[in-house]
C-alpha positions as a Python dict, from the first residue, in 0.01 Angstrom:
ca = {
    (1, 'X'): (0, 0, 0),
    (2, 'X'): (280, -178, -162),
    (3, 'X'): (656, -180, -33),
    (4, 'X'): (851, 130, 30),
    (5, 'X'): (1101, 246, -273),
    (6, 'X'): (1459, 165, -198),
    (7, 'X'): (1674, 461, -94),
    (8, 'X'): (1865, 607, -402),
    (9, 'X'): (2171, 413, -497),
    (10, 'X'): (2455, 632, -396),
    (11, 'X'): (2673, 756, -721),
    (12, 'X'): (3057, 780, -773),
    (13, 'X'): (3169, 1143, -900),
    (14, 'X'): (3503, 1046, -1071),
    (15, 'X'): (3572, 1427, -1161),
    (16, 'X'): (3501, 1511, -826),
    (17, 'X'): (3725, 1290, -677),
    (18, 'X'): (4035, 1366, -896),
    (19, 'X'): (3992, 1758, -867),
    (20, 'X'): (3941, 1753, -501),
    (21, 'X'): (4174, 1949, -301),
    (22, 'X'): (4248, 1825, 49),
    (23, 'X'): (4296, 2036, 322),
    (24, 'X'): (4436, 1801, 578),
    (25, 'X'): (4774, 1722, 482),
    (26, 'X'): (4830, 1388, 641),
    (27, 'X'): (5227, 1292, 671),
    (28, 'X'): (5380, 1088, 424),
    (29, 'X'): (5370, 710, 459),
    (30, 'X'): (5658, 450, 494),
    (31, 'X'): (5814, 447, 151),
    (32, 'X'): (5682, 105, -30),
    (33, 'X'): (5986, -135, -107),
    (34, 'X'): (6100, -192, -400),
    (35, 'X'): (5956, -406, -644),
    (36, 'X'): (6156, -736, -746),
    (37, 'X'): (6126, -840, -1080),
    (38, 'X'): (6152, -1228, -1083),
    (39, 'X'): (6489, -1358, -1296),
    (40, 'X'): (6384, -1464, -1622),
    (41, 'X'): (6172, -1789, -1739),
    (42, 'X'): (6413, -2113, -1864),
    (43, 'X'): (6381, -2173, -2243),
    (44, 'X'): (6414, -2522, -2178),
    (45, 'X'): (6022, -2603, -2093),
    (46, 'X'): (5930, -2390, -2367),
    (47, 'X'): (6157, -2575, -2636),
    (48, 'X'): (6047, -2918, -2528),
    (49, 'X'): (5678, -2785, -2619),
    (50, 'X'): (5745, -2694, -2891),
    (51, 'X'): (5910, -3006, -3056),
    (52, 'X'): (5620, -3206, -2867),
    (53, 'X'): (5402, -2991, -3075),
    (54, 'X'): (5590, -3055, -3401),
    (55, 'X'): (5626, -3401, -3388),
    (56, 'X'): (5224, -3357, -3325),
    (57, 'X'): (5156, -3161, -3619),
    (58, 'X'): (5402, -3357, -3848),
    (59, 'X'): (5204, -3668, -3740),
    (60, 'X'): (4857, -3541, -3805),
    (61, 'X'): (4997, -3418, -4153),
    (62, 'X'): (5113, -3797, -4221),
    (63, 'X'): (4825, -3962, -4132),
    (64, 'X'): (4609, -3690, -4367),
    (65, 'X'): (4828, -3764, -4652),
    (66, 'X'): (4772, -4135, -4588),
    (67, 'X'): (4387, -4070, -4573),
    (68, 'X'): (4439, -3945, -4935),
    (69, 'X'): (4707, -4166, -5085),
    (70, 'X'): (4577, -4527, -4934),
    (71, 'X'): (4227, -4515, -5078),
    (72, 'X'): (4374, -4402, -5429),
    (73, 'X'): (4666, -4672, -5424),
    (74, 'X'): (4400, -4963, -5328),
    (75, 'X'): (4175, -4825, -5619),
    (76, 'X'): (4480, -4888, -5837),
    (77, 'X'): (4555, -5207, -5698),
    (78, 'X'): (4870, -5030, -5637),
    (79, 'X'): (5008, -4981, -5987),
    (80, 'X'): (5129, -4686, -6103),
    (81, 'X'): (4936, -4451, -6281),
    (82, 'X'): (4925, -4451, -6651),
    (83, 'X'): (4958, -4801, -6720),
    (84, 'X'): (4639, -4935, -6815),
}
């Protein structure tokens, strides 16, 4: 013979547990204290990251545009176009 079956897994009756009534009335707790909402973040972090991320993005669109423009101005020989 083989191992025994585990025991049934025991199951969670959500409906049963919101529609309970309670017949012990236990007495009210100590009231929680209030909650403190913490005083508001400083913009100044979040500015700096943001023109850190500018300059970034203005730098990466430079160096594409140079990608493009270099290879087209060497093919030239760096004349204009239009002149032959």
């Amino acid at each position: 013979m083989g191992p025994a079956p585990p025991p049934p897994t025991p199951r969670l009756d959500p409906y049963a547990a919101l529609t309970a009534v309670l017949t012990d009335r236990a007495a009210p707790g100590p009231r929680p204290e209030p909650a403190r909402v913490p005083d508001p973040a400083p913009a100044a972090p979040r500015q700096r990251a943001l023109v850190v991320a500018a300059a970034g993005g203005g730098l990466v669109l430079l160096v594409a545009a140079a990608a493009v423009v270099v290879p087209r101005g060497r093919a030239r020989r760096w004349r204009p176009p239009g002149r032959g």
